[in-house]
VEXDREN-2710 file (C-alpha; in Angstrom, 1 decimal):
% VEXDREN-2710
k/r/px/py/pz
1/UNK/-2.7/-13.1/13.4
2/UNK/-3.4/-10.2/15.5
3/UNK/-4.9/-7.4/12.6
4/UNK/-3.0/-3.6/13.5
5/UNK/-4.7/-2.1/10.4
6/UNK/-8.0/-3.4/8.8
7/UNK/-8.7/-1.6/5.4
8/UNK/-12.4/-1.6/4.1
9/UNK/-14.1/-1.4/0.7
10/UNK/-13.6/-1.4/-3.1
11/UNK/-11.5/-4.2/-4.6
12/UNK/-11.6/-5.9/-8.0
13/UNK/-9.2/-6.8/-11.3
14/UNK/-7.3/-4.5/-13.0
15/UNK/-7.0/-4.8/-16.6
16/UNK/-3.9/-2.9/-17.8
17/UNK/-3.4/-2.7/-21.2
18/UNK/-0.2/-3.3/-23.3
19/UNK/-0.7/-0.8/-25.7
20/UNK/-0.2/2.1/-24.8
21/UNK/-1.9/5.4/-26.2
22/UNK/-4.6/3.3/-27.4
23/UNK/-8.5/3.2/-27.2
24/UNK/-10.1/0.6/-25.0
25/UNK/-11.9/-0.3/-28.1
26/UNK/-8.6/-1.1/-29.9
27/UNK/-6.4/-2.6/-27.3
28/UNK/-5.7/-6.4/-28.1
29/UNK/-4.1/-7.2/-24.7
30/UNK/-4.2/-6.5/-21.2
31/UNK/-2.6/-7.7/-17.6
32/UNK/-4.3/-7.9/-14.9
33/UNK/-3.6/-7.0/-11.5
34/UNK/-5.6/-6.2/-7.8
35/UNK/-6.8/-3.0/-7.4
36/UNK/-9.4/-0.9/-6.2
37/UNK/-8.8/1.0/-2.7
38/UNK/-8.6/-1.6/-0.5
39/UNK/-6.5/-4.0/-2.4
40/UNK/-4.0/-1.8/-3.1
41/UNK/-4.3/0.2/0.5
42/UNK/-3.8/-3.4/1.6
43/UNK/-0.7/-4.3/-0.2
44/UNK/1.0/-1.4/0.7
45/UNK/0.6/-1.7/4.3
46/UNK/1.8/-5.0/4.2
47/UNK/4.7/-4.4/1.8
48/UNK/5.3/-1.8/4.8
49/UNK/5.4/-4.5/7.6
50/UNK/1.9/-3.5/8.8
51/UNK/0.0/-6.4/10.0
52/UNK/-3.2/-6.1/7.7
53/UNK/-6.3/-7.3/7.1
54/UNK/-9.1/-6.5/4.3
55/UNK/-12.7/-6.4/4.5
56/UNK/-14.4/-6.6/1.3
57/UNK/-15.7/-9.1/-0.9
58/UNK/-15.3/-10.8/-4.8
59/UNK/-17.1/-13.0/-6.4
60/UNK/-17.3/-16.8/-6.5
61/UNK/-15.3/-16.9/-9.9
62/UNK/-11.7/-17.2/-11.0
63/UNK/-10.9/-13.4/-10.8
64/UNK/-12.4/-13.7/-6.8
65/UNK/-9.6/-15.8/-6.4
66/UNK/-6.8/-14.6/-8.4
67/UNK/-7.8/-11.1/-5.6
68/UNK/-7.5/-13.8/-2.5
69/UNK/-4.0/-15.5/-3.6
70/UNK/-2.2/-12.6/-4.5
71/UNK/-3.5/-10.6/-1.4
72/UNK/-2.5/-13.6/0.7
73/UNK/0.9/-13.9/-0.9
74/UNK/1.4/-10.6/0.6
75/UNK/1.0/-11.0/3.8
76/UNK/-2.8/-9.5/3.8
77/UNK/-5.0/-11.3/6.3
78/UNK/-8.4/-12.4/3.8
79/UNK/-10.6/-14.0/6.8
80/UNK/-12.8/-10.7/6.1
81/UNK/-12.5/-11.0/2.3
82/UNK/-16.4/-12.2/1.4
83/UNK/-17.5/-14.3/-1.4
84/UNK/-20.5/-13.2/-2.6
85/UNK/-22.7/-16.1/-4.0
86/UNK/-24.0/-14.5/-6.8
87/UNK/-22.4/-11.5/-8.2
88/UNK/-19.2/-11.2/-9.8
89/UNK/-16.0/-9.5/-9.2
90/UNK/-15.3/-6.4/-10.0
91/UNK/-13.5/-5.1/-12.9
92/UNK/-11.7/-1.9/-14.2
93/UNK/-10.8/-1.5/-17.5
94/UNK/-7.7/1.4/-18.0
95/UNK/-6.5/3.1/-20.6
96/UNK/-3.1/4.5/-20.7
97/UNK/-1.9/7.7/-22.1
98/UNK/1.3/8.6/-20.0
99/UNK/1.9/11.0/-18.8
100/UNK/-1.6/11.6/-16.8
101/UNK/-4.3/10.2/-18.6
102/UNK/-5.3/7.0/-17.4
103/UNK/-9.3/6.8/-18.1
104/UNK/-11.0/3.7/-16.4
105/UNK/-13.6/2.0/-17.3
106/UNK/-15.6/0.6/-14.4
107/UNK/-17.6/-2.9/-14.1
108/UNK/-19.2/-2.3/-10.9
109/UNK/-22.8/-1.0/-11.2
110/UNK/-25.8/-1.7/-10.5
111/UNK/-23.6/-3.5/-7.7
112/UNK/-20.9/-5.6/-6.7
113/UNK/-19.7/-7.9/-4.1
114/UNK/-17.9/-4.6/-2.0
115/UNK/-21.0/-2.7/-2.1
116/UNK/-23.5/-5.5/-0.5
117/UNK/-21.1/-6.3/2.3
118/UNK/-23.2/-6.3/5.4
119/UNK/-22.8/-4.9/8.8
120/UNK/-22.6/-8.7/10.1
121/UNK/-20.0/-9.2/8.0
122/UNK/-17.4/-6.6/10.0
123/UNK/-14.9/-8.6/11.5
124/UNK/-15.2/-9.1/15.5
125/UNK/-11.8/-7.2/16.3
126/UNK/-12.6/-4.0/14.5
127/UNK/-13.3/-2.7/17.6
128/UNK/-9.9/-3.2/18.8
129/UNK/-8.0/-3.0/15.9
130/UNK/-5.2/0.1/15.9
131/UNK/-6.5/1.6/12.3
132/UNK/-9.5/1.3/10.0
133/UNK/-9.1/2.8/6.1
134/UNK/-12.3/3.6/4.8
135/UNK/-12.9/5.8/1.4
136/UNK/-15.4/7.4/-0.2
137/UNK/-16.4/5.0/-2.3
138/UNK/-18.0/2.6/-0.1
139/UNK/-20.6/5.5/0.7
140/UNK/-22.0/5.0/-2.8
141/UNK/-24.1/3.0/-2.5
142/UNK/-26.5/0.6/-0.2
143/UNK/-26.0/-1.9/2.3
144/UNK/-22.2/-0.7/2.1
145/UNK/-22.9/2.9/2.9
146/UNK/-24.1/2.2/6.4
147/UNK/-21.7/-0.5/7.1
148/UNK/-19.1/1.9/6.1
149/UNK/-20.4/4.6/8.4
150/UNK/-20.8/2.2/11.5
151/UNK/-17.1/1.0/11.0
152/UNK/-16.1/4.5/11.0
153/UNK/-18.2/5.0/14.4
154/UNK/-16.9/2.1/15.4
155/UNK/-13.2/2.7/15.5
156/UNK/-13.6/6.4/15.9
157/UNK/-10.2/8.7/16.1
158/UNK/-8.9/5.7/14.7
159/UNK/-9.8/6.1/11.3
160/UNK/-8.3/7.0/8.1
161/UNK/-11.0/8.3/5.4
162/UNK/-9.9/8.6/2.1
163/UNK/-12.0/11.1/0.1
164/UNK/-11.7/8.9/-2.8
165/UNK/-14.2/10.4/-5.1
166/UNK/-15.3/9.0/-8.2
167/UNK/-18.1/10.8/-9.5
168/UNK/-19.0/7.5/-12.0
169/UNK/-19.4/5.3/-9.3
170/UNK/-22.5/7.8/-7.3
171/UNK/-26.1/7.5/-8.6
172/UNK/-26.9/10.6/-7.4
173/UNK/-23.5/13.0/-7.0
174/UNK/-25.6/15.4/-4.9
175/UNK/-25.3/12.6/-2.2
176/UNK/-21.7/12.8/-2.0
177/UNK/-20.4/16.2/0.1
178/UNK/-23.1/15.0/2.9
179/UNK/-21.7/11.6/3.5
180/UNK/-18.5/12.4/3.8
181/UNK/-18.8/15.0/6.2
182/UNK/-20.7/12.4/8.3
183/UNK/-17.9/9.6/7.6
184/UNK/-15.2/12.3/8.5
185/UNK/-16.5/13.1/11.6
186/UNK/-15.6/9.5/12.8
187/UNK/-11.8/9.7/11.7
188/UNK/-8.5/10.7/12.9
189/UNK/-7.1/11.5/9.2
190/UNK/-9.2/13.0/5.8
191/UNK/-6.8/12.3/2.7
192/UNK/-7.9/13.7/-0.4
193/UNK/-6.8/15.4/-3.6
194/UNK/-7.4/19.0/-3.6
195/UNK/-10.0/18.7/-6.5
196/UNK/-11.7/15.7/-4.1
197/UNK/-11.9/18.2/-1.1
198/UNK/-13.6/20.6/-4.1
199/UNK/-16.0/18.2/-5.1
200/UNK/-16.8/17.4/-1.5
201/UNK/-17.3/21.2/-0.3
202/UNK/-14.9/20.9/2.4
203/UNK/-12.6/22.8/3.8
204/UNK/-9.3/21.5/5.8
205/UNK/-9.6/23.6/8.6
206/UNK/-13.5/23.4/9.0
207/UNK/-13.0/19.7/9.4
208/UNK/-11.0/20.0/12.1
209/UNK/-13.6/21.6/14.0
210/UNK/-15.6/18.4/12.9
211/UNK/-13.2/15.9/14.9
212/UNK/-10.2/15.2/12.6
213/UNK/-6.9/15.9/14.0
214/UNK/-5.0/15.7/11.0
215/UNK/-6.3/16.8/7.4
216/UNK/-3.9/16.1/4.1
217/UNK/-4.3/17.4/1.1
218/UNK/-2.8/15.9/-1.6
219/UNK/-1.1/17.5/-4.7
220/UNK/0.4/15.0/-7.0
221/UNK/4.0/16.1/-8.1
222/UNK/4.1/19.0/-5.4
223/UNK/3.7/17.2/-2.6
224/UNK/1.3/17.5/-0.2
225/UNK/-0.6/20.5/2.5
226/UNK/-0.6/19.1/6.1
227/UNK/-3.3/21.0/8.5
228/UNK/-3.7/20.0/11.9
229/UNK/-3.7/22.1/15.5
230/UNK/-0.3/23.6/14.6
231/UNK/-1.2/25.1/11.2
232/UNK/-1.2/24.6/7.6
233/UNK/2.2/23.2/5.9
234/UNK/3.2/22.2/2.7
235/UNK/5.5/19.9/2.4
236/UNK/7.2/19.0/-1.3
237/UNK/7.6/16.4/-3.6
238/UNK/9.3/14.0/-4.8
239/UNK/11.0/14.5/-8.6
240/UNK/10.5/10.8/-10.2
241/UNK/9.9/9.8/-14.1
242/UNK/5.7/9.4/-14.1
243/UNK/4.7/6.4/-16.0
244/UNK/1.0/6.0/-14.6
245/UNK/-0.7/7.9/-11.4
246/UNK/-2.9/5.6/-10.9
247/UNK/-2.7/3.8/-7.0
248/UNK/0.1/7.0/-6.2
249/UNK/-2.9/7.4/-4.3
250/UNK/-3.4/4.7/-2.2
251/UNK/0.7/4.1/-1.8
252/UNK/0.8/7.6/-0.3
253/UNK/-2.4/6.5/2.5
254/UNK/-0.7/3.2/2.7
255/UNK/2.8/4.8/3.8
256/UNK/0.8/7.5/5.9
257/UNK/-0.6/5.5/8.0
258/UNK/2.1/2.9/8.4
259/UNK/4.3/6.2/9.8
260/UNK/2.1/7.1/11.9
261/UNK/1.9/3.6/13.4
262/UNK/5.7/3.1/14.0
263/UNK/5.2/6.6/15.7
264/UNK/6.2/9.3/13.4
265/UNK/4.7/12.6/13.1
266/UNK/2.3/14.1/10.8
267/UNK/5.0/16.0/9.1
268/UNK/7.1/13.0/8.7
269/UNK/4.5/11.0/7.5
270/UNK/3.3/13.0/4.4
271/UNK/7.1/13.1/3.5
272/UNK/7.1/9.4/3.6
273/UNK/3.6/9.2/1.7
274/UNK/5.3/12.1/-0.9
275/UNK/8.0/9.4/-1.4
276/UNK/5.6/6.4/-2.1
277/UNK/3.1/7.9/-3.6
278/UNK/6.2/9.0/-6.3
279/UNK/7.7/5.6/-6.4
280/UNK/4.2/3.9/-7.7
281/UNK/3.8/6.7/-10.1
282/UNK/7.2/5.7/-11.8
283/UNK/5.4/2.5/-12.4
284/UNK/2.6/1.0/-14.5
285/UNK/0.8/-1.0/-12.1
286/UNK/-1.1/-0.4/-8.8
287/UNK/-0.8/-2.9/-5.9
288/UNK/2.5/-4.7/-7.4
289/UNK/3.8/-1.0/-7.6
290/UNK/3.6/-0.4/-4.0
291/UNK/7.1/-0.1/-2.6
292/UNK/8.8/-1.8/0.4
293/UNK/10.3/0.5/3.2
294/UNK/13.6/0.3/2.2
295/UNK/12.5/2.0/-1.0
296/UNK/11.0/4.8/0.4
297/UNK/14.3/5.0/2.7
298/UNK/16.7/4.8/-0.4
299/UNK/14.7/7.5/-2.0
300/UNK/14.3/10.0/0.9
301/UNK/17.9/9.2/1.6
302/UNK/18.7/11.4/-1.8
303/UNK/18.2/8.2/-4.1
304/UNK/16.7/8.1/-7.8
305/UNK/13.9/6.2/-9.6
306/UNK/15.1/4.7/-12.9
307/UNK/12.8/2.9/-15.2
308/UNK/10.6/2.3/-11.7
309/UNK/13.7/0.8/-9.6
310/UNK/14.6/2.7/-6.7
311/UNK/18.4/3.7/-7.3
312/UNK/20.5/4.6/-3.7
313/UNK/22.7/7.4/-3.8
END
């Protein structure tokens, strides 16, 4: 199929646990999901009719593939999902103590599949593709730290770069607030949290002068600063029950981007994001959290969330 939105970098297993308020060390049980940036950013773009492709890879083991099936039942086009021949997937380990403490416990280092992916390995139509996602964490380390940076040249003004900063994941953290003014440089939109845009010694409106047009801060339950040519705007939240943050996130990116694809302004946009982003907060997963359209219509349209089902007015 013809790719409108190609989303690049970390993906892996979650591991959800079922007790709640619980140590790793004495939780018995745990589900497992898709996560990481690009399998949920993924997922939500196709949940939002966005024809999407990943580019990533897992290993060549039975978590690789339970990534590929479930990404494919989606929707999400997996010809640029690599199998790497020796490593394994990634895993992340959560812990859950609602309402907003969900530590993780990462299985990614010294490497993993996502971080060796190759500059050979970019699919052909990136070049031609309407939207690349990108995040921080693919600048963490080598070889995927300049393939990330030449997709990102590649498809510049056509880029989304999410921040995504976690300072586990970066050998050296010093690294960090360089590379991502280099990788922002290349796109149209920088997402991040506010204390992301702290830990990356940036400032919104200096990044415009670096080529951005649109810069979005993000601000959990109180919605989210828009700053582009016309200003600085903050546009509220949406009110829902929070039962785990984790992948709000990526559900507000996924429904950014997927607005501004149909067409819809910047303002618009974080208002549909604000809306996601709340929807998958109301729920305990990431990627099978992300919400379909009509969702985010019911709840713009003065709906509810109850028990993580959107409710219409």
């Amino acid at each position: 199929m013809t790719v409108d939105a190609y989303v690049l970098g970390r993906v892996g297993a979650d591991l959800y646990p079922l007790q709640i308020n619980t140590p790793l060390e004495d939780v018995r049980t745990f589900e497992r999901f898709v996560g990481g940036f690009a399998g949920n950013v993924s997922t939500g773009l196709a949940r939002l009719g966005v024809r999407t492709g990943i580019v990533s890879a897992v290993g060549d083991d039975g978590h690789g593939r339970f990534i590929r099936r479930f990404l494919e039942a989606e929707g999400v086009d997996c010809s640029a999902l690599h199998v790497h021949p020796t490593l394994r997937t990634a895993l992340a380990f959560c812990e859950a103590w609602p309402p907003d403490d969900f530590p993780i416990t990462f299985y990614r280092t010294p490497t993993c599949p996502d971080w060796e992916l190759r500059l050979a390995q970019l699919p052909a139509d990136l070049a031609t593709t309407r939207l690349l996602y990108a995040s921080g964490t693919g600048l963490a380390r080598e070889p995927s730290r300049a393939t990330t940076l030449a997709a990102l040249e590649r498809c510049r003004q056509r880029a989304i770069f999410d921040l995504d900063w976690r300072e586990v994941l970066w050998e050296d953290v010093r690294e960090y607030p360089e590379l991502v003014w280099r990788a922002a440089s290349f796109a149209m939109v920088v997402i991040g949290g506010a204390s992301e845009f702290v830990a990356a010694a940036l400032d919104p409106r200096d990044l415009l002068k670096r080529g951005p047009r649109i810069v979005v801060v993000k601000r959990g339950a109180q919605g989210a600063t828009i700053v582009d040519a016309r200003g600085s705007r903050d546009i509220g939240g949406v009110n829902v029950p929070v039962v785990n943050g984790l992948g709000a996130g990526d559900a507000f990116g996924a429904a950014f981007g997927a607005a501004l694809l149909a067409g819809r302004d910047g303002d618009e946009a974080v208002r549909r994001a604000n809306a996601a982003g709340a929807i998958v907060a109301s729920r305990l997963s990431c990627s099978t959290a992300m919400p379909r359209a009509s969702e985010i219509e019911a709840l713009l349209d003065g709906g509810s969330v109850v028990d993580g089902a959107v409710v219409a007015r």
